[in-house]
Structure formats: C-alpha cells, structure tokens
C-alpha positions as a Markdown table, in Angstrom:
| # | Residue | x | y | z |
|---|---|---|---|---|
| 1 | Unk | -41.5 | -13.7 | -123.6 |
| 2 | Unk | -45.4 | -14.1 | -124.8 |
| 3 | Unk | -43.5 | -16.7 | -127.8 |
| 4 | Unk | -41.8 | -18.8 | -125.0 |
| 5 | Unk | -45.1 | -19.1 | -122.8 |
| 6 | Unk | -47.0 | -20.6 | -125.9 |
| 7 | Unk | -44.1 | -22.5 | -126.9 |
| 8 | Unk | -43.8 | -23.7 | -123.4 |
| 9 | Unk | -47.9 | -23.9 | -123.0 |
| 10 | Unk | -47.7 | -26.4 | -126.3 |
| 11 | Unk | -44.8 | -28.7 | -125.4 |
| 12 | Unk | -46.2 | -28.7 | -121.6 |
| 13 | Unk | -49.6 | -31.3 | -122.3 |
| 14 | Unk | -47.5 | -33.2 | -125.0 |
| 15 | Unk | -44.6 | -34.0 | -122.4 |
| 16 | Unk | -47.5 | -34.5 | -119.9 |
| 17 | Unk | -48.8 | -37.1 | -122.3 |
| 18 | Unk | -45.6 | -38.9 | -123.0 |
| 19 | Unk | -45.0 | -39.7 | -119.2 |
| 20 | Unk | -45.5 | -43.4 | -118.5 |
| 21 | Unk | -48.5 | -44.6 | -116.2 |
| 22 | Unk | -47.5 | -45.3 | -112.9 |
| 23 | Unk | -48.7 | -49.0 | -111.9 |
| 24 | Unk | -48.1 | -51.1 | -108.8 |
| 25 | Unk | -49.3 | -54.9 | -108.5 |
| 26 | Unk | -49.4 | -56.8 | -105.7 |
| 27 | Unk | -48.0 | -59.9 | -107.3 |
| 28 | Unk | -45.6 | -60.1 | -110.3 |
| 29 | Unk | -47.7 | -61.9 | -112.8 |
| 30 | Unk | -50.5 | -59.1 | -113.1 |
| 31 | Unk | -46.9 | -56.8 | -113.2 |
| 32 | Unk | -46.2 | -58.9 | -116.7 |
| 33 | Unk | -49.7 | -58.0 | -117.6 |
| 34 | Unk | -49.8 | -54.7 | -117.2 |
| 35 | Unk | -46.5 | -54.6 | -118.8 |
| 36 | Unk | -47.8 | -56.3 | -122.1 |
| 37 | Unk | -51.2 | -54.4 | -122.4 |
| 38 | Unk | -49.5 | -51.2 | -121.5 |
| 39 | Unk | -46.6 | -51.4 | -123.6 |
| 40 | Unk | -44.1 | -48.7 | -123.3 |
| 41 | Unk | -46.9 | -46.5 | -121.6 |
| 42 | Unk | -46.1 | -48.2 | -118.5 |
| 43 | Unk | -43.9 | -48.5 | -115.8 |
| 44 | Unk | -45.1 | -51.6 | -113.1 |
| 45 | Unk | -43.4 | -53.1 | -110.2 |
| 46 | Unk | -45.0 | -55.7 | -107.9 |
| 47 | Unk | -44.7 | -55.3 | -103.9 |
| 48 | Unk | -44.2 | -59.0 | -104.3 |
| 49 | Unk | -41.0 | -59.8 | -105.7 |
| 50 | Unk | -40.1 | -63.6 | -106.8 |
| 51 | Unk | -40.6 | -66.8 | -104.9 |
| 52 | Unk | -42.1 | -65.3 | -101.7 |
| 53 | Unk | -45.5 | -66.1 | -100.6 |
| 54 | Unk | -48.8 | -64.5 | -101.3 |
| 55 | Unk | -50.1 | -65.0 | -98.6 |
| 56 | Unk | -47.7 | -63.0 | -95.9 |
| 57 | Unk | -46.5 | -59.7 | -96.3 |
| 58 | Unk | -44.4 | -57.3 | -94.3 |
| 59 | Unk | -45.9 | -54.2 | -95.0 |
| 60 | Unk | -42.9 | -51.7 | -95.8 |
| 61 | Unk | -42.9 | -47.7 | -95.6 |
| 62 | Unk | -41.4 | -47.6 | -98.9 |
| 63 | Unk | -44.7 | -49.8 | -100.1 |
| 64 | Unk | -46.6 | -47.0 | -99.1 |
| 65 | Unk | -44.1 | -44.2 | -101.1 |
| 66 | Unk | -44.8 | -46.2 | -104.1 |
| 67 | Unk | -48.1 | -46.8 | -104.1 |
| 68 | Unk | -48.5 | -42.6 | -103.3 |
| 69 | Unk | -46.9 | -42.2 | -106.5 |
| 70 | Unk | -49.1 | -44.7 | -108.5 |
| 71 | Unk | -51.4 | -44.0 | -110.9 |
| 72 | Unk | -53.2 | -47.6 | -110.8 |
| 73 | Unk | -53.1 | -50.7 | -108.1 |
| 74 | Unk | -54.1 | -54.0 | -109.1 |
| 75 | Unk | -55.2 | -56.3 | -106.6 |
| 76 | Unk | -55.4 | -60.0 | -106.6 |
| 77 | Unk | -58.6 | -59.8 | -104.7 |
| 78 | Unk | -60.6 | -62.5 | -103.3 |
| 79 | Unk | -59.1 | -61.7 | -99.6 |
| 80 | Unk | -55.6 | -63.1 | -100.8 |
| 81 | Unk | -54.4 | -59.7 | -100.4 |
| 82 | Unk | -55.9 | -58.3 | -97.6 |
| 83 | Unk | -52.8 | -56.8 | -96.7 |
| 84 | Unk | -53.0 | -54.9 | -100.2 |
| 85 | Unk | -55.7 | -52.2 | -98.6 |
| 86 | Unk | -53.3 | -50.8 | -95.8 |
| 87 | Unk | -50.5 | -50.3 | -98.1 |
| 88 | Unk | -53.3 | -48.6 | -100.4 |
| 89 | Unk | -54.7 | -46.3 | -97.1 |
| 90 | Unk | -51.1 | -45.5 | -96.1 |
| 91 | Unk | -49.9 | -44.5 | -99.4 |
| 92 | Unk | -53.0 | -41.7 | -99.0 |
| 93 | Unk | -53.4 | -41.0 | -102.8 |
| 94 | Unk | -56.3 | -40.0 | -103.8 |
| 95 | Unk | -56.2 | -40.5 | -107.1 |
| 96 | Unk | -55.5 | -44.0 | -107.3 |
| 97 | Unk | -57.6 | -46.3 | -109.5 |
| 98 | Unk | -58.0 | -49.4 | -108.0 |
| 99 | Unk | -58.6 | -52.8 | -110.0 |
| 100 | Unk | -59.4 | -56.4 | -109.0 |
| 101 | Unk | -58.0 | -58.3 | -111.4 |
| 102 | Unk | -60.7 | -61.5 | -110.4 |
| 103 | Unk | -63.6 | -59.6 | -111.0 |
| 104 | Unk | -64.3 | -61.3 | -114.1 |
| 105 | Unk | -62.9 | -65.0 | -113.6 |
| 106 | Unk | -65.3 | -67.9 | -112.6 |
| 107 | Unk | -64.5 | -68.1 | -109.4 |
| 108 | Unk | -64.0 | -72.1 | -107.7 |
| 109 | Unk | -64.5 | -73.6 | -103.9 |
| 110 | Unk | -66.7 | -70.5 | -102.6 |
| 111 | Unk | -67.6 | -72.1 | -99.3 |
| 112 | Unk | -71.8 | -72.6 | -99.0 |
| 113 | Unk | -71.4 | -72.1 | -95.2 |
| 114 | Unk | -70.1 | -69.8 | -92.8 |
| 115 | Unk | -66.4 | -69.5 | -93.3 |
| 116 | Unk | -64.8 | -68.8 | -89.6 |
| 117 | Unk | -60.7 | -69.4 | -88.0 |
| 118 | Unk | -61.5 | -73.3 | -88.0 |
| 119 | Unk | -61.2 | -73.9 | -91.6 |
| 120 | Unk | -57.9 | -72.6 | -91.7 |
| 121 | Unk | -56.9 | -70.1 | -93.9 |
| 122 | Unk | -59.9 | -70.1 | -96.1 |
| 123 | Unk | -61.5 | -67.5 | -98.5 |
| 124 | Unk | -65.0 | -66.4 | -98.5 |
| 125 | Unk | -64.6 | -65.3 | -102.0 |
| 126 | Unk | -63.7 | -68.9 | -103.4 |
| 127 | Unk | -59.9 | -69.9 | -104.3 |
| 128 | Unk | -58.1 | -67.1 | -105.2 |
| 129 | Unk | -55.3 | -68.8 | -106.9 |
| 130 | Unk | -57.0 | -68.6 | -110.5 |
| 131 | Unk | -54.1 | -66.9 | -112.3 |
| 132 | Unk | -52.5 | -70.4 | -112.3 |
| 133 | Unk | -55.1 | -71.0 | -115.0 |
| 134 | Unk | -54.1 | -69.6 | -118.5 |
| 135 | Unk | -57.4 | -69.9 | -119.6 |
| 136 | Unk | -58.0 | -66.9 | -116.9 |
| 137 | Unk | -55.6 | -64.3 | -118.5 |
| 138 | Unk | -58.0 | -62.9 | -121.0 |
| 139 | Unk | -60.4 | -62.2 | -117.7 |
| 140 | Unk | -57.7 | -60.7 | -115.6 |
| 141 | Unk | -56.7 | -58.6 | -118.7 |
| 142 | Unk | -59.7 | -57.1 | -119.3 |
| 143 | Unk | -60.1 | -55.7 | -115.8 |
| 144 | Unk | -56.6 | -54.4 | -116.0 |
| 145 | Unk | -57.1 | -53.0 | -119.9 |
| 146 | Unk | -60.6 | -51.0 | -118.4 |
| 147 | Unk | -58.1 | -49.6 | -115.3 |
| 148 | Unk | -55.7 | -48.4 | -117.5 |
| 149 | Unk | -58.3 | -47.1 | -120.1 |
| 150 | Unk | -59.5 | -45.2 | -117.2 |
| 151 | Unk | -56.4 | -43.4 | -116.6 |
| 152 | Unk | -55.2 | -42.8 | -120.2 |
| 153 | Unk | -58.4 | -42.9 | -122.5 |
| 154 | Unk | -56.4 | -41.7 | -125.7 |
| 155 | Unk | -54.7 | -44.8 | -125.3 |
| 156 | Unk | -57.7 | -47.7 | -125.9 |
| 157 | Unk | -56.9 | -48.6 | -128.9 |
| 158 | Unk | -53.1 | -49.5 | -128.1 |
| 159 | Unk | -54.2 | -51.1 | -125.0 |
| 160 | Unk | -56.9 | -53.2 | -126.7 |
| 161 | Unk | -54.4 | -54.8 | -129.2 |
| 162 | Unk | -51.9 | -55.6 | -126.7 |
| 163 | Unk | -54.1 | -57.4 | -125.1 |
| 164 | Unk | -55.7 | -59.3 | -127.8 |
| 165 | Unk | -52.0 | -60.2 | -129.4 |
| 166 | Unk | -50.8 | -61.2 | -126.1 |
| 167 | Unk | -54.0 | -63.7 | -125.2 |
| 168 | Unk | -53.6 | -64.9 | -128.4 |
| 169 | Unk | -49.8 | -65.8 | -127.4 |
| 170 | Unk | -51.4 | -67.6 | -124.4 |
| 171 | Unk | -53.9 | -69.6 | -126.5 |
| 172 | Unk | -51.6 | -70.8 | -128.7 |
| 173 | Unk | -49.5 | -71.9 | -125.9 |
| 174 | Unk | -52.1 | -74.1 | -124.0 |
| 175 | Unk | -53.0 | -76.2 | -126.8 |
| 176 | Unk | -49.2 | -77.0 | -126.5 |
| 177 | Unk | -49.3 | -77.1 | -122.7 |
| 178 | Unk | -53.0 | -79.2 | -122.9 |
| 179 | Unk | -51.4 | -81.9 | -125.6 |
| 180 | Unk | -48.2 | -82.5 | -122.7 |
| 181 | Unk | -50.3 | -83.1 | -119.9 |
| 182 | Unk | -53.3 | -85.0 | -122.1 |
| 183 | Unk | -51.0 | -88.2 | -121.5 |
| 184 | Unk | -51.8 | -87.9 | -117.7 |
| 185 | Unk | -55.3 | -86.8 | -117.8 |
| 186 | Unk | -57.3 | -87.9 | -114.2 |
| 187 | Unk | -53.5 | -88.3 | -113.0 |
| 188 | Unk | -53.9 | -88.2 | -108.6 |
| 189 | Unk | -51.5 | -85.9 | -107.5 |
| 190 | Unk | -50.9 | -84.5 | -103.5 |
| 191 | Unk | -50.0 | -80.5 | -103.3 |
| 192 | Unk | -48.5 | -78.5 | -100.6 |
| 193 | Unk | -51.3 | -75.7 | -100.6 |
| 194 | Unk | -54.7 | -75.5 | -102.0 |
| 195 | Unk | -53.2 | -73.4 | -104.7 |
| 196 | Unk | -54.1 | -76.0 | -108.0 |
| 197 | Unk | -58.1 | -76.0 | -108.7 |
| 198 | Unk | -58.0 | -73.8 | -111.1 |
| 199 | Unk | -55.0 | -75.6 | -112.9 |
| 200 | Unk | -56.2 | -78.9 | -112.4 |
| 201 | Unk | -59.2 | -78.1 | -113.7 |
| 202 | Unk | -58.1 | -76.6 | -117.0 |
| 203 | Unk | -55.1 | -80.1 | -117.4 |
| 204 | Unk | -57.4 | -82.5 | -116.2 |
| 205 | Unk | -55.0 | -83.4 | -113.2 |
| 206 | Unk | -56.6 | -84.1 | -109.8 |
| 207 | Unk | -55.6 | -83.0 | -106.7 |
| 208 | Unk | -56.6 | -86.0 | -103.6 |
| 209 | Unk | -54.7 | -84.2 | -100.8 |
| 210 | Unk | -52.5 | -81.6 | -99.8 |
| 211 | Unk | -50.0 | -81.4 | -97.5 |
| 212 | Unk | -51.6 | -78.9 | -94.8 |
| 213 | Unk | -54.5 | -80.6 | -92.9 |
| 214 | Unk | -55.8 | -77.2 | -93.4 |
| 215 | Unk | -55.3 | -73.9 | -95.8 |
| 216 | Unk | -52.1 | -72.2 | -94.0 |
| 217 | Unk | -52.1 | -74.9 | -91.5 |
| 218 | Unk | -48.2 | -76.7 | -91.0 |
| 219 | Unk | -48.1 | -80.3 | -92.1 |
| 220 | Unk | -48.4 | -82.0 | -88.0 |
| 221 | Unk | -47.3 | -85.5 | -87.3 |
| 222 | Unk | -50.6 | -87.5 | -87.7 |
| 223 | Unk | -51.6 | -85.7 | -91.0 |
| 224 | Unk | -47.7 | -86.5 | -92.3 |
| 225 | Unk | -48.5 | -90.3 | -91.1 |
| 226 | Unk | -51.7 | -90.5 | -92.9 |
| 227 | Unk | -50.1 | -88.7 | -96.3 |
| 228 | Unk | -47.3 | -91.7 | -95.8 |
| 229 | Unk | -49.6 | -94.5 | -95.9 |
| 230 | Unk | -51.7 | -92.7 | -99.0 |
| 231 | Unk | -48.4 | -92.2 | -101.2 |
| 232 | Unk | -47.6 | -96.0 | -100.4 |
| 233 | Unk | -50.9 | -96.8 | -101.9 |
| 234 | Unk | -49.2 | -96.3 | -105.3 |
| 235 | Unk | -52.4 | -94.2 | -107.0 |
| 236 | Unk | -51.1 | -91.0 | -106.1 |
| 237 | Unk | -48.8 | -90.5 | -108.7 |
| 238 | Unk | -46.6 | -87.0 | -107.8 |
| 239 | Unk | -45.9 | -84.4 | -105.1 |
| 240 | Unk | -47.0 | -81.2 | -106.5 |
| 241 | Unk | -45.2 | -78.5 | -104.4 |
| 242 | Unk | -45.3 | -75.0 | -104.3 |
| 243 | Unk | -41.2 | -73.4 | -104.5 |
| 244 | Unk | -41.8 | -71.3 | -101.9 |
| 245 | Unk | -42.7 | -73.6 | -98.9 |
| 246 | Unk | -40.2 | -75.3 | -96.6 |
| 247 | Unk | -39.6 | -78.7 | -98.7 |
| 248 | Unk | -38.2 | -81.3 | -95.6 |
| 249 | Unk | -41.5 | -82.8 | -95.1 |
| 250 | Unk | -41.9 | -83.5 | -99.0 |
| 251 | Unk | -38.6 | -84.3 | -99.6 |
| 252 | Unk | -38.8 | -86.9 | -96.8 |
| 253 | Unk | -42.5 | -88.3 | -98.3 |
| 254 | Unk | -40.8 | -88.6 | -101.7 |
| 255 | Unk | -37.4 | -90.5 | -100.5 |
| 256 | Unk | -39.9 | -92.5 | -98.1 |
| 257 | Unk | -42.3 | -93.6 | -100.7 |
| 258 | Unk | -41.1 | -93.3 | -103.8 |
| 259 | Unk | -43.5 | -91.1 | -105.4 |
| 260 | Unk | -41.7 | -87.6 | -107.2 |
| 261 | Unk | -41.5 | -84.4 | -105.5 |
| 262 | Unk | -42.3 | -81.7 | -108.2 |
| 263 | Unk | -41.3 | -78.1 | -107.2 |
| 264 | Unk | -42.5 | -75.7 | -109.1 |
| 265 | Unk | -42.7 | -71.7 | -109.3 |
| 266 | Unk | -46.5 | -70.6 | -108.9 |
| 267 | Unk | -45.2 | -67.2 | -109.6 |
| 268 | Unk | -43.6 | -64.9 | -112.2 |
| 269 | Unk | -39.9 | -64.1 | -111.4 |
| 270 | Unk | -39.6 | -67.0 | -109.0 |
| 271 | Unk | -37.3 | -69.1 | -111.3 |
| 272 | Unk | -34.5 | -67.9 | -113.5 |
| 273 | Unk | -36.2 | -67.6 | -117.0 |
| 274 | Unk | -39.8 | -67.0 | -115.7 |
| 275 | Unk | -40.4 | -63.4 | -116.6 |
| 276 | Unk | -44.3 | -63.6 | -117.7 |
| 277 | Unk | -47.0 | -66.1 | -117.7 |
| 278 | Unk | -45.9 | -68.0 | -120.7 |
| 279 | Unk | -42.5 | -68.6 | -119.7 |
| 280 | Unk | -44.3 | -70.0 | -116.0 |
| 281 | Unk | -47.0 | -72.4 | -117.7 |
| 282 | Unk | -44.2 | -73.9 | -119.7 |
| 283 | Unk | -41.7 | -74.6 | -116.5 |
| 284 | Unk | -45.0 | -76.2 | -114.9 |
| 285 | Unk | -46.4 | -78.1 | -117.4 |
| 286 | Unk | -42.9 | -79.2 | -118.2 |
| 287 | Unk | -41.7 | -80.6 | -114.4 |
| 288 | Unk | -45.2 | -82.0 | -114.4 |
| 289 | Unk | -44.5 | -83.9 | -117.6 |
| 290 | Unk | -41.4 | -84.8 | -116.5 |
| 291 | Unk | -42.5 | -86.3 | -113.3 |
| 292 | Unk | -45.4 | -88.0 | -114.1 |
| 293 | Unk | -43.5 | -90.0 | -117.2 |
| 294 | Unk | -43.8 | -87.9 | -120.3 |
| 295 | Unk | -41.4 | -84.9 | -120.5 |
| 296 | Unk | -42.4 | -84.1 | -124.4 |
C-alpha cells in the first residue's frame, strides 16, 4: 500500500504538469496567438466565434462556465470589450490571470477631449482595432507570452521561441504584403467602420470617410447622399468594408458610382481558410490588390 501511495504521489505532479492551460480569448485572433506561443500546452477558444462583431455581444451562461474553468483570459482592451469584464465577474474564478493584450501597442486616435455619447461609439483609450496591424503581433504576443509564463513558469523557454518563430513568420510575410499594396501607396479609400488606422498606417492606404457618420452610428440618408457625391468625384478609389456589416448600402454606392466594394474579414475564422493572422493579412492585402488594380 505505502509502494502505491509513492507511486501514485510521483505520477500525481507529472500528470498535473502535462494538463494543458486552460485559455479563453475574447476574439479569435489572440485565440491563434495563444495557440502558436502555447503550442500543445494549450487549449484556447474565443467567446467570439467567426464573422460576428466585436463590438456586441450576448453574454451567454455557458460564457461564464468557461471562463470559471479558465486558467487565463485575454482581453482586447481599450473598452472594445467592455462586455469581456461581466463574463469574467460571472465566471467567479479566482484564479484567473487576466491579460490585455494592447498594453504594449502604440496606441492611435486617443481623443484630447472629453469623450461623451455624442461622438458615437468612441474609445477613450484610442482605436482599439490595432490587431489589424501585423506590425502589432510581436506587442500583443508579449503580453500574452508574460500571462502564460505566469501560469506555467517551467514552460518560458518553449513559450519564448514560439513566439519568436511565429513573428518571424509574420515579418516575413509583410514585406510580401508591403510590396502588393506599395503600387497603391496614398490610395483614398472609404470604410464601413473606423476599424483601418492601424492598417492604413502600416500599407500607406488612406482612409477619407467611412460609412457611419459616427463610430456605431447606421449610415442615414443625408450622410449616404454626401458619400454619393464623394465616390462620383473619382479620387476615392475603393469601398473598404468590414464582412460583418449589413452590405445594401455599399453594394448600392458601388453599382451607383462605380467605385469597388471590397469585403473583407477583419477577423480570424471569418472566411473559409482564415485560421490565424497570416492566412487574414493575405485575404486582405489580396482583395485590396485586387480591387484597387494590382492583384499580384
């Protein structure tokens, strides 16, 4: 009996060990990050799933089960998921680690004056939409690499070089993505939501208008007139849309002026194919490309 206890007190901690971390993200792309830090040390599931929006969540029960059973929560922070904290509160589990995964990115349009209901659906923080930058991954990484670290120290050194071999991936990548979209550099482009500073700034695009008079704000008839008379003026060169939205209005702009409606996923999972932030630069940059005249 004393044999089976020791036996049974040694393969206890190393089956303890072996049980993957426990990781929920609020939106899919940090889920493909965690994934390729963590390796097979790691199970992660987003509460967003595909082409849903951000933005607007219908907090679940079952969000709350999951997150009780977590071992780490990343947040897109910033106040884009405000609704991230009351599935966090309502799971009740006390040991959760909690990361923001924008703590370390530069953060763009942080207003300079008091932000109130006016202004639409602004952020105090800035625009939270940075991980549509993949000059931004090696930031969002590190916050999720120290949050992981946190719960399995032993495991640093794996979770280091993941990280560093999959940034590297990204890096390589953008030069491509940067030499497709160079072609079309200062390009004027219109987008659905203000979801494209942090994009635009890293390809050089430019983003005059959007299609929401104001963040969150439903395109109304005067704003769609005014859009109408812009995209006749034949230096706005594309429709940049987010797939997500309701696409009558920009259909109707396109067919009515001629300029290109491009639809593309701003998420992870929200095409066929798009499984991590590799696979969702290169279906952006590509429709871009496509649109605007290039397509290499």
């Amino acid at each position: 009996m004393k044999k089976l206890l020791a036996l049974a007190a040694l393969i206890g901690p190393s089956l303890l060990a072996a049980e993957p971390l426990r990781v929920v993200t609020s939106i899919p792309d940090h889920a493909a990050l965690v994934r390729a830090i963590g390796g097979g040390e790691v199970e992660t599931e987003s509460i967003i799933k595909g082409n849903r929006d951000v933005h607007a969540v219908e907090l679940l029960p079952s969000f709350m089960v999951k997150v009780g059973r977590a071992d780490l929560y990343v947040k897109v922070g910033m106040d884009l998921d405000l609704w991230a904290q009351s599935i966090i509160d309502g799971s009740r589990n006390g040991k959760l680690i909690v990361v923001d995964a924008s703590a370390g990115v530069e953060k763009l349009e942080v207003p300079t004056f008091k932000v109130d209901a006016s202004y639409g659906d602004l952020h105090i923080y800035g625009n939270p939409h940075y991980w549509l930058d993949p000059g931004t991954i090696r930031a969002q990484g590190e916050a999720i690499f120290a949050g992981l670290v946190r719960v399995r120290p032993a495991s640093a050194a794996t979770f280091r070089a993941n990280l560093d071999a999959y940034v590297q991936k990204v890096d390589a990548a953008l030069k491509g993505w940067q030499a497709r979209l160079a072609p079309f550099a200062g390009t004027q482009v219109i987008s659905f939501h203000t979801s494209w500073p942090y994009f635009a700034q890293r390809f050089g695009i430019q983003v005059v208008d959007f299609m929401e008079p104001k963040p969150g704000v439903s395109p109304t008839p005067t704003h769609i007139a005014a859009l109408t008379e812009r995209l006749k003026g034949g230096q706005v060169k594309a429709i940049l849309m987010e797939s997500y939205f309701d696409d009558r209005v920009p259909q109707m702009l396109s067919r009515t002026t001629g300029v290109p409606l491009v639809k593309v996923p701003v998420l992870v999972g929200a095409a066929p194919g798009v499984d991590d932030q590799l696979a969702l630069f290169e279906a952006i940059t590509t429709s871009l490309a496509t649109a605007l005249g290039g397509g290499h």
